[in-house]
PQR file with spaces between the fields and no chain letter, atoms N, CA, C, O and H, PARSE charges and radii, in Angstrom:
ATOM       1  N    UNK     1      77.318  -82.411   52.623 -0.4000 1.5000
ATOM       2  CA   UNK     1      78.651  -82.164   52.132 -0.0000 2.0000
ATOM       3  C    UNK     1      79.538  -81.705   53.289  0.5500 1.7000
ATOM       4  O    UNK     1      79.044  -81.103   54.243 -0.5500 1.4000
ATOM       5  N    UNK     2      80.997  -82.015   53.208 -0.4000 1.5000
ATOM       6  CA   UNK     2      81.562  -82.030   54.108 -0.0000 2.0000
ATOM       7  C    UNK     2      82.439  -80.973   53.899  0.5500 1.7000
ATOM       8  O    UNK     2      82.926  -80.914   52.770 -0.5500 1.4000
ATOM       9  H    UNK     2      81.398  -82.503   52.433  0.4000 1.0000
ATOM      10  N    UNK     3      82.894  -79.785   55.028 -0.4000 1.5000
ATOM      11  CA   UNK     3      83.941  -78.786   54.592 -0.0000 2.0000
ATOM      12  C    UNK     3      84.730  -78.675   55.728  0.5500 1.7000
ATOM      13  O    UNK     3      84.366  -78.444   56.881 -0.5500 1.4000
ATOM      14  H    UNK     3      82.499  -79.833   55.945  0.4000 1.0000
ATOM      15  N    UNK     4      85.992  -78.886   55.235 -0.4000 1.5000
ATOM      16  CA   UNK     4      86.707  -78.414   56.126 -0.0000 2.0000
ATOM      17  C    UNK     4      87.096  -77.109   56.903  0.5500 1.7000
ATOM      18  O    UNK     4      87.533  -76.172   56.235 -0.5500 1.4000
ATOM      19  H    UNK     4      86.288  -79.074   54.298  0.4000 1.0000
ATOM      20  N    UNK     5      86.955  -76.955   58.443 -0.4000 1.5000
ATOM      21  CA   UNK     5      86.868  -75.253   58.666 -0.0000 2.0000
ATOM      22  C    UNK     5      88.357  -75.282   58.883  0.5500 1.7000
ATOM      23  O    UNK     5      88.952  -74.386   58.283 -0.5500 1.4000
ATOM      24  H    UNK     5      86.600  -77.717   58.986  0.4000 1.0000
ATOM      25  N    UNK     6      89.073  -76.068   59.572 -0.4000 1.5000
ATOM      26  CA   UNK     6      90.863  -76.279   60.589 -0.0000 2.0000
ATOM      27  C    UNK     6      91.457  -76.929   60.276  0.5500 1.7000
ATOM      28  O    UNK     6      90.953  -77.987   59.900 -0.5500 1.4000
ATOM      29  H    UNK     6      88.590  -76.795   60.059  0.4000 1.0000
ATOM      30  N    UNK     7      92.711  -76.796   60.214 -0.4000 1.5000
ATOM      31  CA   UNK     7      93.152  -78.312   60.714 -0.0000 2.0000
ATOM      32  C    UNK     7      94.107  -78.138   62.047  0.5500 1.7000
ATOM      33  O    UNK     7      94.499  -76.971   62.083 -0.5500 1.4000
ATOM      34  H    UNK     7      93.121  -75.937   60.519  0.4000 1.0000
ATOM      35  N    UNK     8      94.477  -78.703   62.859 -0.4000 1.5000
ATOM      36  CA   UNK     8      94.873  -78.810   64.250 -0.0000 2.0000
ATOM      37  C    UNK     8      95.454  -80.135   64.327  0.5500 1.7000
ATOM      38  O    UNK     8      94.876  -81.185   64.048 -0.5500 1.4000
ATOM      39  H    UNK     8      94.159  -79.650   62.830  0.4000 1.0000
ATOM      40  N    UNK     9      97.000  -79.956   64.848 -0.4000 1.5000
ATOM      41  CA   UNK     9      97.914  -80.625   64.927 -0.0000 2.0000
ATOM      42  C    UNK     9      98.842  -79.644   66.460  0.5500 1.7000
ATOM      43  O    UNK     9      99.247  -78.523   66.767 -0.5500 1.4000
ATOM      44  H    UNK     9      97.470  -79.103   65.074  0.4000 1.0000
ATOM      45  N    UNK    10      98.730  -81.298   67.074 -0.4000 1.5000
ATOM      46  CA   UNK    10      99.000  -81.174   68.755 -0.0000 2.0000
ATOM      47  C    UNK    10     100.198  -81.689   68.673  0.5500 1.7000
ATOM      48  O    UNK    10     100.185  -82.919   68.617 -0.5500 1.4000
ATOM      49  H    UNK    10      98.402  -82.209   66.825  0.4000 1.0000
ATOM      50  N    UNK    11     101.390  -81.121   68.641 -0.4000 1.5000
ATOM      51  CA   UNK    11     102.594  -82.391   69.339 -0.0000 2.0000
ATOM      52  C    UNK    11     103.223  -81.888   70.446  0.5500 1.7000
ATOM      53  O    UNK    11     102.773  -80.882   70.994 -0.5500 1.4000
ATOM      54  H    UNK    11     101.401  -80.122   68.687  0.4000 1.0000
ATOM      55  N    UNK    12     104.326  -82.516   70.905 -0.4000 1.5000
ATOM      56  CA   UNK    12     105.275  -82.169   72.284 -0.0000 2.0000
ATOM      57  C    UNK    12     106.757  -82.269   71.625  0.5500 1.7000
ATOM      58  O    UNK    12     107.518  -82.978   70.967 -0.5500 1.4000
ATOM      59  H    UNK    12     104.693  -83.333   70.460  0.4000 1.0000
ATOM      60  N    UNK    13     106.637  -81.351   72.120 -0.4000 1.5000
ATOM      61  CA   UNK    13     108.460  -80.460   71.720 -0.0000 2.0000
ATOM      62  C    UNK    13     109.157  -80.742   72.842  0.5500 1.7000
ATOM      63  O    UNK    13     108.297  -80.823   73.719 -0.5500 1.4000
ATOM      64  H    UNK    13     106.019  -80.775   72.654  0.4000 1.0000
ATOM      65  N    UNK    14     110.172  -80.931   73.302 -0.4000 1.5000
ATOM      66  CA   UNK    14     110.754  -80.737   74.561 -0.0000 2.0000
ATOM      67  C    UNK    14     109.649  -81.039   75.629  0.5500 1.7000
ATOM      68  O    UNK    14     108.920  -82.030   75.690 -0.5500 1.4000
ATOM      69  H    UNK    14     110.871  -80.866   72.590  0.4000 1.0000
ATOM      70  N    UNK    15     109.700  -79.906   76.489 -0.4000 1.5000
ATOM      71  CA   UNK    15     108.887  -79.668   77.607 -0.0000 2.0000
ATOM      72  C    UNK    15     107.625  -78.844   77.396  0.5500 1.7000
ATOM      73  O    UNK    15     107.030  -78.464   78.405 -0.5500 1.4000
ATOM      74  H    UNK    15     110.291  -79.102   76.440  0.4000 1.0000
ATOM      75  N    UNK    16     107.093  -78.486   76.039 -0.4000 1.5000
ATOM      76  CA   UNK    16     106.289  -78.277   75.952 -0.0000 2.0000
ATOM      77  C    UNK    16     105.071  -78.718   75.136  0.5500 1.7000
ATOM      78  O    UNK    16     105.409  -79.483   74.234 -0.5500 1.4000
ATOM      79  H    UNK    16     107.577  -78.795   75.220  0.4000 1.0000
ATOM      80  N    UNK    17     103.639  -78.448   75.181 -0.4000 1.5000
ATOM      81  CA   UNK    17     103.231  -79.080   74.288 -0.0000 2.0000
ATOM      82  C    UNK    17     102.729  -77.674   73.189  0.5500 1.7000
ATOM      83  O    UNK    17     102.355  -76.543   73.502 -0.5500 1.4000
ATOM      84  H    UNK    17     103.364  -77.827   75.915  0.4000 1.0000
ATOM      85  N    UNK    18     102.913  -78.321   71.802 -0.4000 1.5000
ATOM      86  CA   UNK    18     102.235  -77.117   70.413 -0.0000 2.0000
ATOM      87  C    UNK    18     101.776  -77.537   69.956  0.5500 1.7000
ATOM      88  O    UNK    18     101.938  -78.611   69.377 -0.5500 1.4000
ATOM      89  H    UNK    18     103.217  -79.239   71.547  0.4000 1.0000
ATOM      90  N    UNK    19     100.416  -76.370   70.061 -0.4000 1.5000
ATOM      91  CA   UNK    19      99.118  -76.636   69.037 -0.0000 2.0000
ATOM      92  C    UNK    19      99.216  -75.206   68.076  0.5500 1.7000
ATOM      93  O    UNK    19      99.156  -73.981   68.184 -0.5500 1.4000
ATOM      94  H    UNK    19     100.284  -75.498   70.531  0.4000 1.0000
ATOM      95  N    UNK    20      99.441  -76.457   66.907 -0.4000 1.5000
ATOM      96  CA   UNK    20      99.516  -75.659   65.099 -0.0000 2.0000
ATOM      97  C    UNK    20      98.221  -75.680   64.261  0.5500 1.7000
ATOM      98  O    UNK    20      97.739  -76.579   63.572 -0.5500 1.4000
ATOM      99  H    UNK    20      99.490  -77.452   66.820  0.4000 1.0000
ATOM     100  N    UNK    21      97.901  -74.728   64.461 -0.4000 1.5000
ATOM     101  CA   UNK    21      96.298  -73.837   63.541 -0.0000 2.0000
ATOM     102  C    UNK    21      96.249  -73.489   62.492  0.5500 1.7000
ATOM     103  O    UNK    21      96.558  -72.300   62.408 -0.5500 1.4000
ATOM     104  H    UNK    21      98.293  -73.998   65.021  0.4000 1.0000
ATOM     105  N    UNK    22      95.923  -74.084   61.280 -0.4000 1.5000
ATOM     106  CA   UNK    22      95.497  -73.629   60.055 -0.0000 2.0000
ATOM     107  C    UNK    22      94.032  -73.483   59.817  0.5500 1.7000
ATOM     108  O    UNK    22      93.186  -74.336   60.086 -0.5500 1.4000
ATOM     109  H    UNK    22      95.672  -75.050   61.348  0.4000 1.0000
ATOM     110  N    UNK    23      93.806  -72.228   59.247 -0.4000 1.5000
ATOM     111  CA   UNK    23      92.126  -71.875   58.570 -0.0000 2.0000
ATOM     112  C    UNK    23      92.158  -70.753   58.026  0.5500 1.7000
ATOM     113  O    UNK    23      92.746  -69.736   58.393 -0.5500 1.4000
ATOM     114  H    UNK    23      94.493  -71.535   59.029  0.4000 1.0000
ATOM     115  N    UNK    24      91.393  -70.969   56.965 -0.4000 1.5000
ATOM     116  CA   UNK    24      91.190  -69.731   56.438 -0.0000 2.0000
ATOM     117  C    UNK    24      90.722  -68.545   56.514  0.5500 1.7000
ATOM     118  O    UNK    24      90.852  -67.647   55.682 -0.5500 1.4000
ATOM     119  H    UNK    24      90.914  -71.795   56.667  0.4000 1.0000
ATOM     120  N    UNK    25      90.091  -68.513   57.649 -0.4000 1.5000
ATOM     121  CA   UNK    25      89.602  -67.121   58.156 -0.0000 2.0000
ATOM     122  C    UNK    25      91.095  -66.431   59.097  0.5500 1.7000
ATOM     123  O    UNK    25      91.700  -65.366   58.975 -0.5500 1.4000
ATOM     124  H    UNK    25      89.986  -69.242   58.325  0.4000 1.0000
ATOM     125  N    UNK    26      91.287  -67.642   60.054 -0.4000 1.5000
ATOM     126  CA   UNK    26      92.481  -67.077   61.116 -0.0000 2.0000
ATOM     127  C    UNK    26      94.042  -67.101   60.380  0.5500 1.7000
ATOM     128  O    UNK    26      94.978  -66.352   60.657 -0.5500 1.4000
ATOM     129  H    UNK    26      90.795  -68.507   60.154  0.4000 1.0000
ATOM     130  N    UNK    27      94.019  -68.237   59.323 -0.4000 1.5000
ATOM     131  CA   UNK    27      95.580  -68.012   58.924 -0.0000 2.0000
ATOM     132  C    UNK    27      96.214  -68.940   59.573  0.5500 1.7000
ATOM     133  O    UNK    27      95.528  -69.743   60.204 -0.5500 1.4000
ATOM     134  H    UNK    27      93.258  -68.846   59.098  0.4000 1.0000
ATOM     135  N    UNK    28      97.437  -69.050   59.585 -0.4000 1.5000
ATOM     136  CA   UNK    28      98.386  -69.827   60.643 -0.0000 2.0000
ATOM     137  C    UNK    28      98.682  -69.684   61.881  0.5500 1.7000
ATOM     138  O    UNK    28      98.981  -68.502   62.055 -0.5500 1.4000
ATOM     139  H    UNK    28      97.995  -68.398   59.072  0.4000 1.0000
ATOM     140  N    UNK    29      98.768  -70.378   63.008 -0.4000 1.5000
ATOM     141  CA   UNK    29      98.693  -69.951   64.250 -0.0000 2.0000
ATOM     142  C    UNK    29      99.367  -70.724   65.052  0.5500 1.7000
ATOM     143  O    UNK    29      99.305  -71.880   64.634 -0.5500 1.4000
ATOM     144  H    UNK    29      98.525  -71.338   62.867  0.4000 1.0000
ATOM     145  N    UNK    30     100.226  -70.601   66.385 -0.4000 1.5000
ATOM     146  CA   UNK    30     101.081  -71.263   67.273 -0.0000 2.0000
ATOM     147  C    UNK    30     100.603  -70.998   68.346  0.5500 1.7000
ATOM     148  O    UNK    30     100.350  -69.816   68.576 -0.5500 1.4000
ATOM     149  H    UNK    30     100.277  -69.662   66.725  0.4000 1.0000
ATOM     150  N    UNK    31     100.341  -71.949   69.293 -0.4000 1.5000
ATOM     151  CA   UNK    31      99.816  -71.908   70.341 -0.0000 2.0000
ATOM     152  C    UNK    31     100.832  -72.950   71.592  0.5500 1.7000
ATOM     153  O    UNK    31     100.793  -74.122   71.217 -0.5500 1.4000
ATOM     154  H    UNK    31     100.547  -72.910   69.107  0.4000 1.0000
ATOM     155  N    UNK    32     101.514  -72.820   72.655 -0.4000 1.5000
ATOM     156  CA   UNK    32     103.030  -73.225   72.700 -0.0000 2.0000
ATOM     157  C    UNK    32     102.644  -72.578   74.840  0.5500 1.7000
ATOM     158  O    UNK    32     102.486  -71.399   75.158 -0.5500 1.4000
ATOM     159  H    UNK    32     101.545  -71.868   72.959  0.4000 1.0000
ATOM     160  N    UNK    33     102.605  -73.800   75.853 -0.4000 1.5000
ATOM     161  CA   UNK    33     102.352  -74.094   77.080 -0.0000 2.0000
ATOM     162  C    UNK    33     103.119  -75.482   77.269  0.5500 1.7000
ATOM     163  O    UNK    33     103.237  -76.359   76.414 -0.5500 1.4000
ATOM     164  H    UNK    33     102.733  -74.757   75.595  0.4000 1.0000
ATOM     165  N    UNK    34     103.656  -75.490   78.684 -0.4000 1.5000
ATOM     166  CA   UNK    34     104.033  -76.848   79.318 -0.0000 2.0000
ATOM     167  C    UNK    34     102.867  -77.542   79.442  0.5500 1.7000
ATOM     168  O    UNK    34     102.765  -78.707   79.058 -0.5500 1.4000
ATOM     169  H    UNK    34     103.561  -74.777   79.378  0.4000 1.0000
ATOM     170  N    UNK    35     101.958  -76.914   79.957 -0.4000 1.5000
ATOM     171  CA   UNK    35     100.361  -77.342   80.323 -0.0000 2.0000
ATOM     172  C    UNK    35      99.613  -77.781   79.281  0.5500 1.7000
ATOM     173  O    UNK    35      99.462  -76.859   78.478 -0.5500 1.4000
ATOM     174  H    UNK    35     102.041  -75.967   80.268  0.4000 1.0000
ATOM     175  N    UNK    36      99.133  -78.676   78.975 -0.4000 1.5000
ATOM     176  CA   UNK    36      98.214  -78.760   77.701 -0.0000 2.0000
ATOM     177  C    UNK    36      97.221  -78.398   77.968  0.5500 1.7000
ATOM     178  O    UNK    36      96.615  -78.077   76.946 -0.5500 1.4000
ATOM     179  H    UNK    36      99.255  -79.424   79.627  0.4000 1.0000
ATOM     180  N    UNK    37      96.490  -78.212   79.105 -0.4000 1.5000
ATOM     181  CA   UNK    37      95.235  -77.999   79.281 -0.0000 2.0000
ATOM     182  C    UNK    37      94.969  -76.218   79.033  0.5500 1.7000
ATOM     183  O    UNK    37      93.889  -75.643   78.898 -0.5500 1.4000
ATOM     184  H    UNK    37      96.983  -78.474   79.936  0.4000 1.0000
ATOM     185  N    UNK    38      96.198  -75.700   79.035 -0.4000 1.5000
ATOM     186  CA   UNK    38      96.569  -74.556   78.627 -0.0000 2.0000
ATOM     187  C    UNK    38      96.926  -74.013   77.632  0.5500 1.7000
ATOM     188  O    UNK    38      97.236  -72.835   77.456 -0.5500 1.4000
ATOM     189  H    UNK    38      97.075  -76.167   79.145  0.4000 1.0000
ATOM     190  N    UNK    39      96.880  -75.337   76.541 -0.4000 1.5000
ATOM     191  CA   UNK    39      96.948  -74.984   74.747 -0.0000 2.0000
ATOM     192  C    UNK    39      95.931  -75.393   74.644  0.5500 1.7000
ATOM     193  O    UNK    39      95.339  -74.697   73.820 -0.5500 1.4000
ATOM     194  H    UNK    39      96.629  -76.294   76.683  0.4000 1.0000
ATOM     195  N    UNK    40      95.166  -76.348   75.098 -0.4000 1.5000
ATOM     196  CA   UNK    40      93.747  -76.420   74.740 -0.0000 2.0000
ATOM     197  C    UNK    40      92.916  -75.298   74.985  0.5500 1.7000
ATOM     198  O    UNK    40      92.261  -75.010   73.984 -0.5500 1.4000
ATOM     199  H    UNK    40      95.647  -76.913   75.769  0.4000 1.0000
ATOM     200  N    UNK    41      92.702  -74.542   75.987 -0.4000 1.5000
ATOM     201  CA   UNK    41      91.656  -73.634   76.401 -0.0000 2.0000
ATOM     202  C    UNK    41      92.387  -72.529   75.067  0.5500 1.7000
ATOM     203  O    UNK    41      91.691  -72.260   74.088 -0.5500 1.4000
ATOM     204  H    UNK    41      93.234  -74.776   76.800  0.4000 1.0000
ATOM     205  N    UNK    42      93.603  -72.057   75.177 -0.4000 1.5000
ATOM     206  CA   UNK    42      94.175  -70.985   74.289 -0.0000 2.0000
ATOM     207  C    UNK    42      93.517  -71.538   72.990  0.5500 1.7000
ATOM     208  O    UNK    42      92.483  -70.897   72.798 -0.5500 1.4000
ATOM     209  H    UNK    42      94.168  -72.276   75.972  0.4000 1.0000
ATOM     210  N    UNK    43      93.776  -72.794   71.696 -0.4000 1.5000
ATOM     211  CA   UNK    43      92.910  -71.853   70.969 -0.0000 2.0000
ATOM     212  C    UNK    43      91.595  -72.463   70.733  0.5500 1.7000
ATOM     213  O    UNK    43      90.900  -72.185   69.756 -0.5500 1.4000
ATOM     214  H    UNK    43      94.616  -73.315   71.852  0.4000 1.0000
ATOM     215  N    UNK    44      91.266  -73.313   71.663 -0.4000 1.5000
ATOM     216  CA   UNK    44      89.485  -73.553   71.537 -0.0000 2.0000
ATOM     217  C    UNK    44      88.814  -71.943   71.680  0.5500 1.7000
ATOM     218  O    UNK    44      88.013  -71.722   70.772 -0.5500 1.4000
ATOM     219  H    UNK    44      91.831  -73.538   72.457  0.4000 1.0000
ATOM     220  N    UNK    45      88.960  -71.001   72.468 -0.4000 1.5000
ATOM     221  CA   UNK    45      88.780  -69.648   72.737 -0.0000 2.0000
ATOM     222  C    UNK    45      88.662  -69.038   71.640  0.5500 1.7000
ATOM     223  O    UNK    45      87.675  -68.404   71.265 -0.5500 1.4000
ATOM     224  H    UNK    45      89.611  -71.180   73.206  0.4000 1.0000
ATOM     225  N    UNK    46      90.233  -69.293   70.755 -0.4000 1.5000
ATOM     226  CA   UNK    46      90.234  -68.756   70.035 -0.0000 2.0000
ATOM     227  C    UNK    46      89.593  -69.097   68.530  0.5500 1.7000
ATOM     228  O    UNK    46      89.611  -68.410   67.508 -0.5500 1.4000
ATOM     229  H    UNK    46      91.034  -69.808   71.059  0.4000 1.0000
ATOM     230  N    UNK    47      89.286  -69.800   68.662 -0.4000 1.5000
ATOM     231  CA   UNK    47      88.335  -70.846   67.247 -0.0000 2.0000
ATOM     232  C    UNK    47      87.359  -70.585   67.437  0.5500 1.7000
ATOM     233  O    UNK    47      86.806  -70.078   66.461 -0.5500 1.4000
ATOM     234  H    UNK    47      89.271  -70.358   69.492  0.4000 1.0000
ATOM     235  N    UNK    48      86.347  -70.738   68.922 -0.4000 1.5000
ATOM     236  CA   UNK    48      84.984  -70.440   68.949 -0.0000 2.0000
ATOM     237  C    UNK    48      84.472  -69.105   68.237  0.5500 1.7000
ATOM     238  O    UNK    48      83.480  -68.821   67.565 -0.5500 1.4000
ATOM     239  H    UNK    48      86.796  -71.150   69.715  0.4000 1.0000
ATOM     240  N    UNK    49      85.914  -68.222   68.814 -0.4000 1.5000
ATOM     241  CA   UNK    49      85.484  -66.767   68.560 -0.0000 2.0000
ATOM     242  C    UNK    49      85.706  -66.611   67.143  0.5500 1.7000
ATOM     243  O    UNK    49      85.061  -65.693   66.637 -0.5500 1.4000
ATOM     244  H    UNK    49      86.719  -68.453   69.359  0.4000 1.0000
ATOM     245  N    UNK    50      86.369  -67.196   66.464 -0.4000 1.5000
ATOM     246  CA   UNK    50      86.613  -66.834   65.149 -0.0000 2.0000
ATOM     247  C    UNK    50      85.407  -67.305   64.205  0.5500 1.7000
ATOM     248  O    UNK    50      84.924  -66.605   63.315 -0.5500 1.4000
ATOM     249  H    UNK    50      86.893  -67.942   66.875  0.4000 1.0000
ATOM     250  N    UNK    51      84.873  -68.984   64.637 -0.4000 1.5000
ATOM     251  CA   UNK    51      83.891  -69.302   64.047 -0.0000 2.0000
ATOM     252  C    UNK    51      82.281  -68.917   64.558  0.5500 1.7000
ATOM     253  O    UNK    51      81.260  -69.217   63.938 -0.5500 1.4000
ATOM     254  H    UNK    51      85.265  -69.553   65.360  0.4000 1.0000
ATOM     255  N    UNK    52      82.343  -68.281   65.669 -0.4000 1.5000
ATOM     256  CA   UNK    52      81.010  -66.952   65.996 -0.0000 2.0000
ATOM     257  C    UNK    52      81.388  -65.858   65.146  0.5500 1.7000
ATOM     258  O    UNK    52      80.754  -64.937   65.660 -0.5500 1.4000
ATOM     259  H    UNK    52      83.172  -68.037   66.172  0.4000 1.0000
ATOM     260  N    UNK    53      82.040  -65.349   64.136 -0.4000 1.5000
ATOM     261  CA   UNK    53      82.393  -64.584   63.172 -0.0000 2.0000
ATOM     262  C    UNK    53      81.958  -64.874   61.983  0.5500 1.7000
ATOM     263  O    UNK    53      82.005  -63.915   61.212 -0.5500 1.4000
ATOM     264  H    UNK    53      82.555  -66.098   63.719  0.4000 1.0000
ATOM     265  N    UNK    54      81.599  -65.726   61.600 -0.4000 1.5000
ATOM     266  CA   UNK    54      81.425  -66.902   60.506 -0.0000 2.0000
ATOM     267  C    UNK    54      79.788  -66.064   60.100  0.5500 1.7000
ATOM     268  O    UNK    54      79.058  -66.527   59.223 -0.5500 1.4000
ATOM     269  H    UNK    54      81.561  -66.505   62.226  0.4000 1.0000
């Protein structure tokens, strides 16, 4: 059976890129860098740690 833990939605605004976090443990979340490789690390970090909580 399949459950959903996230959902994660990446777009580019202007000059930056935002990653939008929904889950039910963390809630809603904005994550907002020119760098993407710098919204990626921000909330993979923050997901691992939430789902090592689990």
């Amino acid at each position: 059976m399949e459950e959903v833990l996230c959902s994660i939605e990446i777009i580019k605004e202007n000059n930056d890129f935002v990653a939008k976090i929904q889950s039910d443990l963390g809630g809603n979340r904005e994550y907002r860098s020119q760098l993407f490789e710098d919204v990626l690390e921000q909330f993979v970090l923050d997901l691992q740690e939430e789902f090592e909580s689990m």
